[in-house]
DRENVO-192507 format. One record per residue (C-alpha): residue number from 1; residue in one letter; y, z, x. Coordinates in nm, 4 decimals, padded with zeros to 6 digits. Layout:
! DRENVO-192507
[NUM, "A", [Y, Z, X]]
...
END
This chain:
! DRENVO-192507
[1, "X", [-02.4635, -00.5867, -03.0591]]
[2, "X", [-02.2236, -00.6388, -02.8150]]
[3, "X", [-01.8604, -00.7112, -02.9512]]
[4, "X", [-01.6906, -00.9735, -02.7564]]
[5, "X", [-01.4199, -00.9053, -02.5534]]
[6, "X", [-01.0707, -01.0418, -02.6572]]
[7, "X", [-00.7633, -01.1330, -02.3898]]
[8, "X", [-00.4286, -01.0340, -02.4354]]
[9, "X", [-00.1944, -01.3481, -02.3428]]
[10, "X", [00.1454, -01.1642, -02.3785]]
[11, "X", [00.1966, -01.1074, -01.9880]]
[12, "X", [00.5226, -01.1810, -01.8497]]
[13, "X", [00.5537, -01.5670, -01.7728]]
[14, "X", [00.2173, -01.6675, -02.0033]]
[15, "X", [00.4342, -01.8335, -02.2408]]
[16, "X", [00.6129, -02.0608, -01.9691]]
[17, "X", [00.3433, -02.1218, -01.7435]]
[18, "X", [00.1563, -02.2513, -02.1008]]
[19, "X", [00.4416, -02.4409, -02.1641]]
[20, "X", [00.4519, -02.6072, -01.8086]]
[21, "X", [00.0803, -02.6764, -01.8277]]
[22, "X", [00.1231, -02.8727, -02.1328]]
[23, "X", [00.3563, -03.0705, -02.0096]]
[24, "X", [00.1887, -03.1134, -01.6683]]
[25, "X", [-00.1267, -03.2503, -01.8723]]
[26, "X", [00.0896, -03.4643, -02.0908]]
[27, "X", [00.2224, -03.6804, -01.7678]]
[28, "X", [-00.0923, -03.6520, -01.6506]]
[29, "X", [-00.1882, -03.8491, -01.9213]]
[30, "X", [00.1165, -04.0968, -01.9268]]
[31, "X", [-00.0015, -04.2069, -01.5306]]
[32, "X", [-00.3085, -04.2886, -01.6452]]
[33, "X", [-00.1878, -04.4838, -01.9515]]
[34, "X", [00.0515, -04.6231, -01.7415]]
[35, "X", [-00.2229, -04.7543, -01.4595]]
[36, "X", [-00.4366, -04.8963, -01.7274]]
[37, "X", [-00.1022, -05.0822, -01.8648]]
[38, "X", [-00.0498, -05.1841, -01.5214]]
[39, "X", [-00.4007, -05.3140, -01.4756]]
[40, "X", [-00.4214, -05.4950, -01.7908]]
[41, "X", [-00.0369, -05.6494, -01.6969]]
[42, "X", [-00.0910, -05.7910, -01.3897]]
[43, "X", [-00.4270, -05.9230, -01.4857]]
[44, "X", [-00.2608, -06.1481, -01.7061]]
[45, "X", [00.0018, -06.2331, -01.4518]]
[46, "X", [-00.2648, -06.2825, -01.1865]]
[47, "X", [-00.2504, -06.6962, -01.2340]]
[48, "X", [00.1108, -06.6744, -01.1899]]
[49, "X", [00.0547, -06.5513, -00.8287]]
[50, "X", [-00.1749, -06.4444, -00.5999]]
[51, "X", [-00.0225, -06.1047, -00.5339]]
[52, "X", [-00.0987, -05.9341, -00.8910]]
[53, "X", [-00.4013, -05.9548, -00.7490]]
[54, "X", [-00.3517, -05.6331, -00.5527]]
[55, "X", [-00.1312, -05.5240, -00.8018]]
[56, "X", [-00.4511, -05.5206, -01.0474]]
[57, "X", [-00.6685, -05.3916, -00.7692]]
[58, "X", [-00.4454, -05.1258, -00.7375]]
[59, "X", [-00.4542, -05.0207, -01.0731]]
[60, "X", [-00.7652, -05.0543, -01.1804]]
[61, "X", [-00.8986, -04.8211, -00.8973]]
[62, "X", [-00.6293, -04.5941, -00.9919]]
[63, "X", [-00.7281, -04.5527, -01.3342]]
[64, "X", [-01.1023, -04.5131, -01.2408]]
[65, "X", [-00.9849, -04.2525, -00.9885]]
[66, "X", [-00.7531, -04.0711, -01.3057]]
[67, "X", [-01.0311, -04.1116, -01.5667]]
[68, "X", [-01.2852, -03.9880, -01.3034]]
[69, "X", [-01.1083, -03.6330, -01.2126]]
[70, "X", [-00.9532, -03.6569, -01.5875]]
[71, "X", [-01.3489, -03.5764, -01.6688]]
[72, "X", [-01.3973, -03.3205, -01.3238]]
[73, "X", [-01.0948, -03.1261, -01.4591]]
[74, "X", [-01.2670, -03.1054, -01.8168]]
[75, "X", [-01.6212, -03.0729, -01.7503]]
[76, "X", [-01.4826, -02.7584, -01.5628]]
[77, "X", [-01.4125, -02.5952, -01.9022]]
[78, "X", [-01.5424, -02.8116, -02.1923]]
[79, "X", [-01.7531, -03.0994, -02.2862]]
[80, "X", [-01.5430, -03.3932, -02.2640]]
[81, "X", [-01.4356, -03.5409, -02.5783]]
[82, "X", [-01.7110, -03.2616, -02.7026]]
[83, "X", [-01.9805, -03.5322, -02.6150]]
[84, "X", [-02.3416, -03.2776, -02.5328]]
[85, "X", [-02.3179, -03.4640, -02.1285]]
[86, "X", [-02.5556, -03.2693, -01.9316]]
[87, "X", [-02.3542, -03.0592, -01.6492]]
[88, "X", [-02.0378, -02.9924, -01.8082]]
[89, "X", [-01.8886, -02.7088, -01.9652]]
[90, "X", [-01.9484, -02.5468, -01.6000]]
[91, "X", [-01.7651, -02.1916, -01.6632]]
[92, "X", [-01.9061, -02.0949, -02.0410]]
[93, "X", [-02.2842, -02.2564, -01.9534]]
[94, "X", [-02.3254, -02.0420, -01.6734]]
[95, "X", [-02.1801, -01.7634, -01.8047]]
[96, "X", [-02.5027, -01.5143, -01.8134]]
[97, "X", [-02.5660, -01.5990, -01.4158]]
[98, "X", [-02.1985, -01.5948, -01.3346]]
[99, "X", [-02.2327, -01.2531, -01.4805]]
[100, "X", [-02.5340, -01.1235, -01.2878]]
[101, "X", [-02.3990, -01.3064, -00.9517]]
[102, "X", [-02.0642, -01.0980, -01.0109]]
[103, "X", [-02.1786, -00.7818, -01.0848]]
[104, "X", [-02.4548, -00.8263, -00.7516]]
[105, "X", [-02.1607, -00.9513, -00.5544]]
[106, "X", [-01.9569, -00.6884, -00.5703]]
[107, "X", [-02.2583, -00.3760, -00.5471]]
[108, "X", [-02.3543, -00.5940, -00.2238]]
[109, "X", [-01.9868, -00.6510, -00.0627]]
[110, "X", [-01.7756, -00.3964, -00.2123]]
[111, "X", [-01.9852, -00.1015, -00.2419]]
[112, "X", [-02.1576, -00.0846, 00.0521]]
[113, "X", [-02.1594, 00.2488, 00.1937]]
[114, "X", [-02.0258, 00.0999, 00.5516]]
[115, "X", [-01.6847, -00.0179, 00.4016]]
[116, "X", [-01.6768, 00.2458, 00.1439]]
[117, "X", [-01.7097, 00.4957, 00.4135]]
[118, "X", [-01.4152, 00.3189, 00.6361]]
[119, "X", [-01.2027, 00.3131, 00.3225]]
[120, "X", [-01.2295, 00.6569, 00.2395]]
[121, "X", [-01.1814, 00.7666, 00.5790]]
[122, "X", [-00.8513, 00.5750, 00.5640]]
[123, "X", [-00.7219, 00.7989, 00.2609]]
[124, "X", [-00.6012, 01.1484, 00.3372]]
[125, "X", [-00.6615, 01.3736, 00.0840]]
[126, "X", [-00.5786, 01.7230, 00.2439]]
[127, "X", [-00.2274, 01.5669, 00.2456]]
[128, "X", [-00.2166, 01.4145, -00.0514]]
[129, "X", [-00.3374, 01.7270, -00.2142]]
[130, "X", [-00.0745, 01.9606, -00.0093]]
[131, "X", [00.2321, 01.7369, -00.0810]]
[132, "X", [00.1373, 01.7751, -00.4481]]
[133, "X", [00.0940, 02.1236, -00.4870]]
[134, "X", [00.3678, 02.2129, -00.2493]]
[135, "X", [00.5968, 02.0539, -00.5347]]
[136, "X", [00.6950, 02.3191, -00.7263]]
[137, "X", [00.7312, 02.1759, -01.0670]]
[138, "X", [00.3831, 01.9965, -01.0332]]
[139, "X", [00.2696, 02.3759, -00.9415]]
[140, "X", [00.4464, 02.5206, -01.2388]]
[141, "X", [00.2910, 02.2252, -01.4450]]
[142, "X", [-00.0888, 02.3333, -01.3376]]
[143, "X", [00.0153, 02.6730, -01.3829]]
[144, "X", [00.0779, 02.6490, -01.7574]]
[145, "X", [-00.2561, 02.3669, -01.7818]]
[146, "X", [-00.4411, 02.6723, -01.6076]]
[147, "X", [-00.3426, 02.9256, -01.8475]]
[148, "X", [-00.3702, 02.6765, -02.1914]]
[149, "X", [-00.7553, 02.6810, -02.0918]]
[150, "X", [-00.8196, 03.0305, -01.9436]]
[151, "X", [-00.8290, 03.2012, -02.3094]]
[152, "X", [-01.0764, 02.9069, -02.4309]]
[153, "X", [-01.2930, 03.0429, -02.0757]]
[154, "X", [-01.2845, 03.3589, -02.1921]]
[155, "X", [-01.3998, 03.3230, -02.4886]]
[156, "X", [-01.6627, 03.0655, -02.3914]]
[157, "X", [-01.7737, 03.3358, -02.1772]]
[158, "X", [-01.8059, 03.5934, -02.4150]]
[159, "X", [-01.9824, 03.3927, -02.7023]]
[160, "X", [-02.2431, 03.1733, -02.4689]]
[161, "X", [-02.4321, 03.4819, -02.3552]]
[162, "X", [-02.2665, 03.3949, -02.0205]]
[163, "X", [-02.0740, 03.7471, -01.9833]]
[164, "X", [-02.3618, 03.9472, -02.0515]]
[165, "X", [-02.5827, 03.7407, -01.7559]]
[166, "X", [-02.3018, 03.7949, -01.5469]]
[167, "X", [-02.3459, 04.1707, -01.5859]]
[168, "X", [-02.7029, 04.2096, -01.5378]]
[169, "X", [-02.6447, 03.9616, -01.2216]]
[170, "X", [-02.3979, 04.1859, -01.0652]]
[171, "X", [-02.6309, 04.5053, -01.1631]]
[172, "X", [-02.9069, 04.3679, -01.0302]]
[173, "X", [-02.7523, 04.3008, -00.7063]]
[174, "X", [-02.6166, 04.6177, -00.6850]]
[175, "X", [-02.9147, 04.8061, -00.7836]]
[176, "X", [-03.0852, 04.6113, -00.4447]]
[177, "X", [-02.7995, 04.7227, -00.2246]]
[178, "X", [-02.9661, 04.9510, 00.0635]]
[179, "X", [-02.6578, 05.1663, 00.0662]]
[180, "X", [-02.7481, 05.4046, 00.3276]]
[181, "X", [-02.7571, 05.1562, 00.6111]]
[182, "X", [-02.4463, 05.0234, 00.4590]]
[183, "X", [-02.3175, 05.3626, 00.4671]]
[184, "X", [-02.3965, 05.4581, 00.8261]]
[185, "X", [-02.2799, 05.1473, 01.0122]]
[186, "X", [-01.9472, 05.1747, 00.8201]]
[187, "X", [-01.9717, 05.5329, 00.9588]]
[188, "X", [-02.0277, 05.4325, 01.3196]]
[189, "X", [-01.7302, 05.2142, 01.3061]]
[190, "X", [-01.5532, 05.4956, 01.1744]]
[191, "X", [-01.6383, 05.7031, 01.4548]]
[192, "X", [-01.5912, 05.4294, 01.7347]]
[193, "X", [-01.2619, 05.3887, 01.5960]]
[194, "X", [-01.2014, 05.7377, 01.6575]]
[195, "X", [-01.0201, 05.7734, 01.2989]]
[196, "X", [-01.2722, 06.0597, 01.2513]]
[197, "X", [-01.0420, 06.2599, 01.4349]]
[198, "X", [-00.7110, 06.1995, 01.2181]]
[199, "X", [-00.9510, 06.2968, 00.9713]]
[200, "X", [-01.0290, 06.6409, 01.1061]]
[201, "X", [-00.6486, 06.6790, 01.2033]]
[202, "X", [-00.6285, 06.5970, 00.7609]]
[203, "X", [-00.8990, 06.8831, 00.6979]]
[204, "X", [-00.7647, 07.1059, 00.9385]]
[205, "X", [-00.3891, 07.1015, 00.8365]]
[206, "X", [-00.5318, 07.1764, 00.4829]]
[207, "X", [-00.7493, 07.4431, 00.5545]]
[208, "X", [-00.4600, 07.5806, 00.7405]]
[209, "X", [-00.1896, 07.5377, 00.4408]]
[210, "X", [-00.4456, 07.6902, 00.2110]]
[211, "X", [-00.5114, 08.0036, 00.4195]]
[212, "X", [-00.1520, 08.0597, 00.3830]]
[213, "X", [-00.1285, 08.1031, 00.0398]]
[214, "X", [-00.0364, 08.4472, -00.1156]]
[215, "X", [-00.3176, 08.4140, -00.3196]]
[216, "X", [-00.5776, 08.3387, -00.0678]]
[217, "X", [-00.4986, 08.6126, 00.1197]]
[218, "X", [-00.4731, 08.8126, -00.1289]]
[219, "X", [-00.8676, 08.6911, -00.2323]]
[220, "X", [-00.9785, 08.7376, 00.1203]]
[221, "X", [-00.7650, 09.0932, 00.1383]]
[222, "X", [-00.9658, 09.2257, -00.1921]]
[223, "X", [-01.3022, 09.0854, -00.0329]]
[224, "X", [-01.2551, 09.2610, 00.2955]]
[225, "X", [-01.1293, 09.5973, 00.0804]]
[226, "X", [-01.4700, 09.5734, -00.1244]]
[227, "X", [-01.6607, 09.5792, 00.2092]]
[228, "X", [-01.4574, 09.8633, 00.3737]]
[229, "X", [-01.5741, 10.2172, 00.3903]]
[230, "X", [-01.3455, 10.4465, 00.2037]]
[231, "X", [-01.1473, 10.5998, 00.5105]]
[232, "X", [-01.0437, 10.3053, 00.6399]]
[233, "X", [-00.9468, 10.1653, 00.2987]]
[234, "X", [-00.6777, 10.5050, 00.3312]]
[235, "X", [-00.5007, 10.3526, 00.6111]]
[236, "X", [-00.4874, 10.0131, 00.4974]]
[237, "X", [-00.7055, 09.8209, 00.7554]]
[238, "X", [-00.7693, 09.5336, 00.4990]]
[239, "X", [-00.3982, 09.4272, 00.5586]]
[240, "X", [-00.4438, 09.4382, 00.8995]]
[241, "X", [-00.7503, 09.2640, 00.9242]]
[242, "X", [-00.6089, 08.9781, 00.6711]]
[243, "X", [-00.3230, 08.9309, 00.9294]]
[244, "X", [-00.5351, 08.8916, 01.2052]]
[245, "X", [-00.7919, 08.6311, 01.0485]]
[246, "X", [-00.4828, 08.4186, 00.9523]]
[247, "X", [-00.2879, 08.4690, 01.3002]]
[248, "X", [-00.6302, 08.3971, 01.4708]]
[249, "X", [-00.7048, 08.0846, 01.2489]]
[250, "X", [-00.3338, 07.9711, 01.2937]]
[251, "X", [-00.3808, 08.0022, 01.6383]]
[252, "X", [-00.6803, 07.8083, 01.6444]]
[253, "X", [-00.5456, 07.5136, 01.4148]]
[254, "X", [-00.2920, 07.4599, 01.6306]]
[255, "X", [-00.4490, 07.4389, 01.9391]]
[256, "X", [-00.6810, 07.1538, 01.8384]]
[257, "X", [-00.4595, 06.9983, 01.6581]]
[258, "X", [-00.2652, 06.9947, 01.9886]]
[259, "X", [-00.5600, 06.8978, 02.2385]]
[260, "X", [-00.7043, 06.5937, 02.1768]]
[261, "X", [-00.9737, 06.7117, 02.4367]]
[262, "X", [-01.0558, 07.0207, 02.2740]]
[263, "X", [-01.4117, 07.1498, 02.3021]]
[264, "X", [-01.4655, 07.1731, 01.9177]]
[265, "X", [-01.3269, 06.8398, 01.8709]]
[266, "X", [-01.6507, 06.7061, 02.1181]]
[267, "X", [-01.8453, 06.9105, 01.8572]]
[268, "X", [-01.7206, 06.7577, 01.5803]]
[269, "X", [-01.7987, 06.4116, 01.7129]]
[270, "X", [-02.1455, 06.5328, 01.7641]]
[271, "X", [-02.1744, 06.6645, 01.4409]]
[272, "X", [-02.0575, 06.3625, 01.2570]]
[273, "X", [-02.2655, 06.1253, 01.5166]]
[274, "X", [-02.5949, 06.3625, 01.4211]]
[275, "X", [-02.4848, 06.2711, 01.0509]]
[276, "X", [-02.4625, 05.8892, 01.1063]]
[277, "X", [-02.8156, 05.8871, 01.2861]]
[278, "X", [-02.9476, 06.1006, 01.0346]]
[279, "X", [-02.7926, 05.8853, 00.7150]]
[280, "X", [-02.9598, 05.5531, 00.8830]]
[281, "X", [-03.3108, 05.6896, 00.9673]]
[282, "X", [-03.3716, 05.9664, 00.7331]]
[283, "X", [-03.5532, 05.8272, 00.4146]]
[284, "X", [-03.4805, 06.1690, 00.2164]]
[285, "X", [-03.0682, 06.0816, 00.2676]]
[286, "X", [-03.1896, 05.6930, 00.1513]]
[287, "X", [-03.3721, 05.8133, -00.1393]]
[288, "X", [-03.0838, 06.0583, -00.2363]]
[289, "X", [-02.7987, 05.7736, -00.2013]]
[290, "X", [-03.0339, 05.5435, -00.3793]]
[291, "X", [-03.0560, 05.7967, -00.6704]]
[292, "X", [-02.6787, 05.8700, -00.6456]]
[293, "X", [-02.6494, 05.4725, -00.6971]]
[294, "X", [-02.8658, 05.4812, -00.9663]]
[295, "X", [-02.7126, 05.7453, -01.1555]]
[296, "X", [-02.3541, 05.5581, -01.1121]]
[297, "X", [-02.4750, 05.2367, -01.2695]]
[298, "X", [-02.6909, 05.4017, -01.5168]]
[299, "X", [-02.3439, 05.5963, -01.6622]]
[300, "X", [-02.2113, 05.4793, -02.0134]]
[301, "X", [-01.8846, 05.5616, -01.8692]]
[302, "X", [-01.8887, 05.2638, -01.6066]]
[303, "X", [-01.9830, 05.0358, -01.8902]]
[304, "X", [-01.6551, 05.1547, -02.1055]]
[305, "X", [-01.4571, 05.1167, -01.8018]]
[306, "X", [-01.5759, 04.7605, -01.7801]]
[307, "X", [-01.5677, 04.6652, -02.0999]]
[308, "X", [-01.1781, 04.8574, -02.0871]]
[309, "X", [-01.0838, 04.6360, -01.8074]]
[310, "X", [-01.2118, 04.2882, -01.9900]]
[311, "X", [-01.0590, 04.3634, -02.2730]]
[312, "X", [-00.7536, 04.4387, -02.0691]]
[313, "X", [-00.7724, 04.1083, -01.8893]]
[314, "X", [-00.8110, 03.8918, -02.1579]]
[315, "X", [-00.5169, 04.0096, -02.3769]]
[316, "X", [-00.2759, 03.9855, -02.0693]]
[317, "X", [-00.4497, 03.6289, -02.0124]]
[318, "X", [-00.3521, 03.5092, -02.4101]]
[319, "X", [-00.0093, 03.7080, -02.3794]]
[320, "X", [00.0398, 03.4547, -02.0972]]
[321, "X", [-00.1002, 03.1597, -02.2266]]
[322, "X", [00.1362, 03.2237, -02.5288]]
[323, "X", [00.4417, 03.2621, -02.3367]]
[324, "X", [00.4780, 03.6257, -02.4421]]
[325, "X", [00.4520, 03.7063, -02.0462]]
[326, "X", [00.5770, 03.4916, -01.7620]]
[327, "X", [00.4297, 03.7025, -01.4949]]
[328, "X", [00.0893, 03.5708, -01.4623]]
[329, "X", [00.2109, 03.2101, -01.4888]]
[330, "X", [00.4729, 03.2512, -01.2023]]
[331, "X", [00.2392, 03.4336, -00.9969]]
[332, "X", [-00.0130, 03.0923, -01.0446]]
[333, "X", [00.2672, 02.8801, -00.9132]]
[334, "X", [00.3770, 03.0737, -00.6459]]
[335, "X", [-00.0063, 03.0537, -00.5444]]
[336, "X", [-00.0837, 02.7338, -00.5585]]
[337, "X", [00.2571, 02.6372, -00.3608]]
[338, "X", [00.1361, 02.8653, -00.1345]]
[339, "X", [-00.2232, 02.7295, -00.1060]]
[340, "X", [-00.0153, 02.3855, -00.0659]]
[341, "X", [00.2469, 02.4835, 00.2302]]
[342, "X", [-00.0972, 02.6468, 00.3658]]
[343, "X", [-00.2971, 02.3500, 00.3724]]
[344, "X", [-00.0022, 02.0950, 00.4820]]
[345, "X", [00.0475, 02.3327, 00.8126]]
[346, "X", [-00.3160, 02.3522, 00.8682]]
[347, "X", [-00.4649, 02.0296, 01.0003]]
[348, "X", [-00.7919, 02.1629, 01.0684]]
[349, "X", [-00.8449, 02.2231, 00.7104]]
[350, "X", [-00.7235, 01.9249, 00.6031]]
[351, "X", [-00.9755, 01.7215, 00.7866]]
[352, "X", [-01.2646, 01.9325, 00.6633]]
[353, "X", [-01.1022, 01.8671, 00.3428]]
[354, "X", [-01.1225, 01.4683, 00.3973]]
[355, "X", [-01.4479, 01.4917, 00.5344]]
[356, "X", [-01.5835, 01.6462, 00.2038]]
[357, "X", [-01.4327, 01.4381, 00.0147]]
[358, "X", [-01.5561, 01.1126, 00.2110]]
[359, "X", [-01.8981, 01.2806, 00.2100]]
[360, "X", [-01.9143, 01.3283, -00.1992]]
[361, "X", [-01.7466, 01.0252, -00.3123]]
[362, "X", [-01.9554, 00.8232, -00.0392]]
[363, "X", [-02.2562, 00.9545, -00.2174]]
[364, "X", [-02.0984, 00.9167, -00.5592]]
[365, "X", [-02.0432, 00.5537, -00.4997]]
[366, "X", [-02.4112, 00.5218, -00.3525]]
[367, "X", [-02.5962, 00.6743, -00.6545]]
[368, "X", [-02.3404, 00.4703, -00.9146]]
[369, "X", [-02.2804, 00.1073, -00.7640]]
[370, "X", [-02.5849, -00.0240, -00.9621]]
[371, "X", [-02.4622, 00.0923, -01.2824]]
[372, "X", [-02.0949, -00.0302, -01.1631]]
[373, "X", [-02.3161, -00.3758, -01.1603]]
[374, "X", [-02.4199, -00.3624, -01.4434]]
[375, "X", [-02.1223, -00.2733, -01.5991]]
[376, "X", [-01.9526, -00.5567, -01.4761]]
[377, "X", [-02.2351, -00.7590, -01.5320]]
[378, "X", [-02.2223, -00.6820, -01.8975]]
[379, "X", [-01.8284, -00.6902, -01.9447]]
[380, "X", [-01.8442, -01.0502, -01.8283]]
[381, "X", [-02.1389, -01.1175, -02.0799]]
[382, "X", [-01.9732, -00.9703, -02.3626]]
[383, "X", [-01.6434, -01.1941, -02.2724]]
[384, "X", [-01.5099, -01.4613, -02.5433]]
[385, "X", [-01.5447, -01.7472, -02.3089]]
[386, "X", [-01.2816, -01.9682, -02.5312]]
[387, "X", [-00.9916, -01.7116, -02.4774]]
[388, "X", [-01.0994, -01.6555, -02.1252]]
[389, "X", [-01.0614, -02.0125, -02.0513]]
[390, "X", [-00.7790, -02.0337, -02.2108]]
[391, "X", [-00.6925, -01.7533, -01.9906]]
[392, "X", [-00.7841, -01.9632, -01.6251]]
[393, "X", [-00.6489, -02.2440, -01.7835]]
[394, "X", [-00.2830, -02.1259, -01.8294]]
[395, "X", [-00.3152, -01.9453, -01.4507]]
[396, "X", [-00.4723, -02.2295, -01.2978]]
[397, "X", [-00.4666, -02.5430, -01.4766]]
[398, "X", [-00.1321, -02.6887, -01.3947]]
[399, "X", [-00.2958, -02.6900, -01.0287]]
[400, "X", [-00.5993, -02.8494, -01.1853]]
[401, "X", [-00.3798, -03.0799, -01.3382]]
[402, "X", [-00.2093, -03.2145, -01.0117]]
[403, "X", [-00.5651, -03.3469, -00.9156]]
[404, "X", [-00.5465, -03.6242, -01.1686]]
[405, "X", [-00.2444, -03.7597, -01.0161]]
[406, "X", [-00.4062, -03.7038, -00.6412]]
[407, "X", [-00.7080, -03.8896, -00.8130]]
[408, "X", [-00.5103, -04.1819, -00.9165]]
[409, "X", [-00.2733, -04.2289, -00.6056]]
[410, "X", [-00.5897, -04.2315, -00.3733]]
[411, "X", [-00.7952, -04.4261, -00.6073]]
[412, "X", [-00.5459, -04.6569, -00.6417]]
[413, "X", [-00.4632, -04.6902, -00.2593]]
[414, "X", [-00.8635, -04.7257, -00.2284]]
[415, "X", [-00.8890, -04.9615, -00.4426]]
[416, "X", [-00.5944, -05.1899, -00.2569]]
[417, "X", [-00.7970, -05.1484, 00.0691]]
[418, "X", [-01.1315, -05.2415, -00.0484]]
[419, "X", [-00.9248, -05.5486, -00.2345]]
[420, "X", [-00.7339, -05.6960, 00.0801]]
[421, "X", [-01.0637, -05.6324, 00.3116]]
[422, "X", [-01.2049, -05.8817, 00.0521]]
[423, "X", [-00.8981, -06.0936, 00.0163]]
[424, "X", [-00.9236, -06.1644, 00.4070]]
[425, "X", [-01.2497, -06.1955, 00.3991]]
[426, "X", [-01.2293, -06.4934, 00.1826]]
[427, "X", [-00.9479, -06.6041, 00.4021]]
[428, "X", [-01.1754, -06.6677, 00.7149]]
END
C-alpha cells in the first residue's frame, strides 16, 4: 500500500501569503454581501425613484456574477458547501488521470531524445571535470576517498575468488603468447636501429677488460705451457706467446671499436640478421622459446614472487589508507591534478569526453524515461490531495480570489447594460 505523501508548508513566505489569502477571501466575501445588501436596498427604494432601478440592476447582476465565480473558484478544489454536484472537486476527482497525463507529458516533451540530446550537448563536461580536479583540495579530497576504499578492493578481491581468476587470466594469456615472432621483430628493430652495434662496442670493451686481468693471463699462460713441448717451455715462449695474443687482441678491439665501417662489424650484422631470420622461421627456435616460456610460468618461484609483491602492495595500500604513510596519497593528488591541467589544455579530449558522455546519458535517458513516467505517475497518485490543495491554494488562491471581484464588477456592469437597453426600450 502506497503511503500518502505529506507537504511541508514551512517555506519562507507560506505563513504570509496564507495570511493574505484569508483575508483576500474574507473581502471577497464582504463584496458580495455587500451587492446582495445593495440589491435588496434599492429594491425597496425603487418606488421612491426610478433610478434604484439601475441601482438594483446593478446589483443583482453583480451578485449573480460573485456567487457564480464564488462556485468556479470552489468547484476548482472542493464541493461547494460539500453538496455531491456533479463536476466539481476538479483537482482531487481527476487525480488518477492528472497523474497518468503528467507522467506521459513529461516522457513525451521532456525526454525526448531530440531535446535531451541538444541539452546535453549544451553541458561541457571535459571542463567541468578538469576545473574540478585541477583544484587541489578537491584532488586531495578524492585522494583520501580513493584510498578509504582501496583496502575494502583488496580484500574483496582476495575473498570473491576474483584474484585467483585474475591469475589464471593473465597465465593463460601468456601461455598463448607466440614469443618467437615477438622476439624477432623486436630484434629487427633492434638491428634497424643500429643499437646492435653499441652493443658489440659493450661486449667488446668487456672481453677486452677481461683479457687484461692478471689472472686471465695467467689461465691462458698455464694453458699454452700445458700444450708446449718441453724445450720451448725452457725459454719461456708461453710468456711470449701470452703477450702477443693480448697485444694482438688489443689491437684488434681497438680498431673496431674505432671504425664504424669495419669489415667484422658487416659480419656481425650478418650474423645477428641470420639470427633474426632464423628466430622467426625456424619452428625448432619456436618450440625451444615456447618451452623456455613454459618452464618460467610453470616455476614455484614466480608464484612466491607474486604472491611477495601482493602482499607487499596491500600493506603499503592500508599503511596509507591509515595515515601511517602520506606518500601514496600525495602521489594520487598530484595525479589526478595532473590528469586535470591535462585535460583542461587538451580540447580534443575534452570533446571526445562530451561526446561520451552525451552518447551514454542520451541512452540512459532513452531506456529510463518510461519508468521516470511512471514514477511520476505514481508520486502524484500517492499525493494527499487535501494538503496539496492546501498547497495551490496558499500559492495561487489569492489570484483565484481576485476573480470574484472581476466577477462581480462585470456582472454588475452587465447587468446595468442589459437594464437600460430595456429601460429605453420601454421608453419608445
Amino acid at each position: 500500500m502506497t503511503v500518502p505523501a505529506t507537504f511541508s508548508f514551512d517555506a519562507p513566505g507560506d505563513a504570509a501569503r496564507a495570511a493574505g489569502l484569508r483575508r483576500v477571501k474574507a473581502l471577497a466575501t464582504l463584496v458580495l454581501a455587500g451587492t446582495l445588501t445593495l440589491f435588496a436596498t434599492a429594491k425597496l427604494l425603487l418606488p421612491m425613484h426610478p433610478a434604484f432601478g439601475f441601482v438594483a440592476a446593478f446589483a443583482e447582476a453583480a451578485t449573480i456574477g460573485g456567487l457564480a465565480d464564488w462556485y468556479a473558484v470552489v468547484a476548482l478544489f472542493k464541493r461547494p458547501l460539500g453538496l455531491p454536484i456533479p463536476h466539481t472537486a476538479i483537482i482531487q476527482g481527476n487525480q488518477q488521470r492528472t497523474a497518468d497525463k503528467l507522467g506521459e507529458f513529461i516522457e513525451v516533451h521532456f525526454l525526448e531524445a531530440a531535446p535531451v540530446e541538444a541539452r546535453l550537448r549544451q553541458i561541457d563536461f571535459g571542463s567541468f571535470i578538469a576545473d574540478w580536479l585541477r583544484d587541489r583540495k578537491r584532488s586531495a579530497d578524492l585522494a583520501r576517498f580513493t584510498l578509504r576504499l582501496l583496502p575494502e578492493a583488496v580484500t574483496a578481491t582476495e575473498t570473491s575468488g576474483l584474484m585467483t581468476f585474475i591469475t589464471r587470466r593473465i597465465t593463460t594469456q601468456l601461455q598463448g603468447i607466440d614469443l618467437a615472432p615477438l622476439a624477432a621483430g623486436t630484434l629487427r628493430a633492434f638491428v634497424a636501429e643500429r643499437r646492435h652495434q653499441g652493443l658489440l662496442d659493450d661486449i667488446l670493451r668487456a672481453v677486452h677488460q677481461s683479457l687484461k686481468q692478471p689472472e686471465t693471463m695467467a689461465m691462458i699462460r698455464e694453458k699454452i705451457r700445458g700444450e708446449l713441448p718441453t724445450l720451448l717451455k725452457l725459454y719461456r715462449t708461453d710468456k711470449f706467446l701470452v703477450k702477443k695474443i693480448v697485444a694482438s687482441a688489443t689491437a684488434f678491439f681497438e680498431e673496431v671499436r674505432g671504425d664504424p665501417d669495419h669489415p667484422f662489424r658487416g659480419e656481425f650484422d650478418r650474423m645477428v640478421l641470420s639470427f633474426v631470420d632464423r628466430l622467426g622461421s625456424d619452428k625448432s627456435y619456436a618450440d625451444r622459446i615456447d618451452g623456455l616460456k613454459r618452464d618460467l610460468l610453470a616455476r614455484p618461484e614466480l608464484a612466491d614472487l607474486a604472491r611477495t609483491i601482493w602482499s607487499n602492495a596491500r600493506s603499503f595500500i592500508e599503511r596509507s589508507a591509515s595515515g601511517e604513510s602520506q606518500v601514496l596519497q600525495q602521489h594520487l593528488a598530484g595525479m589526478f591534478v595532473k590528469a586535470g591541467e591535462t585535460l583542461a589544455a587538451d580540447a580534443e579530449l575534452r570533446a571526445e569526453i562530451n561526446q561520451g558522455f552525451v552518447a551514454v546519458l542520451r541512452s540512459f535517458i532513452a531506456d529510463q524515461k518510461s519508468g521516470v513516467s511512471s514514477f511520476i505517475s505514481d508520486q502524484v497518485k500517492s499525493w494527499d490531495m487535501r494538503q496539496l490543495i492546501s498547497l495551490i491554494e496558499i500559492n495561487i488562491g489569492r489570484d483565484l480570489q481576485y476573480i470574484r471581484f472581476n466577477g462581480s464588477l462585470i456582472g454588475g456592469l452587465a447587468g446595468l447594460g442589459l437594464y437600460t437597453c430595456e429601460f429605453l426600450l420601454r421608453l419608445l
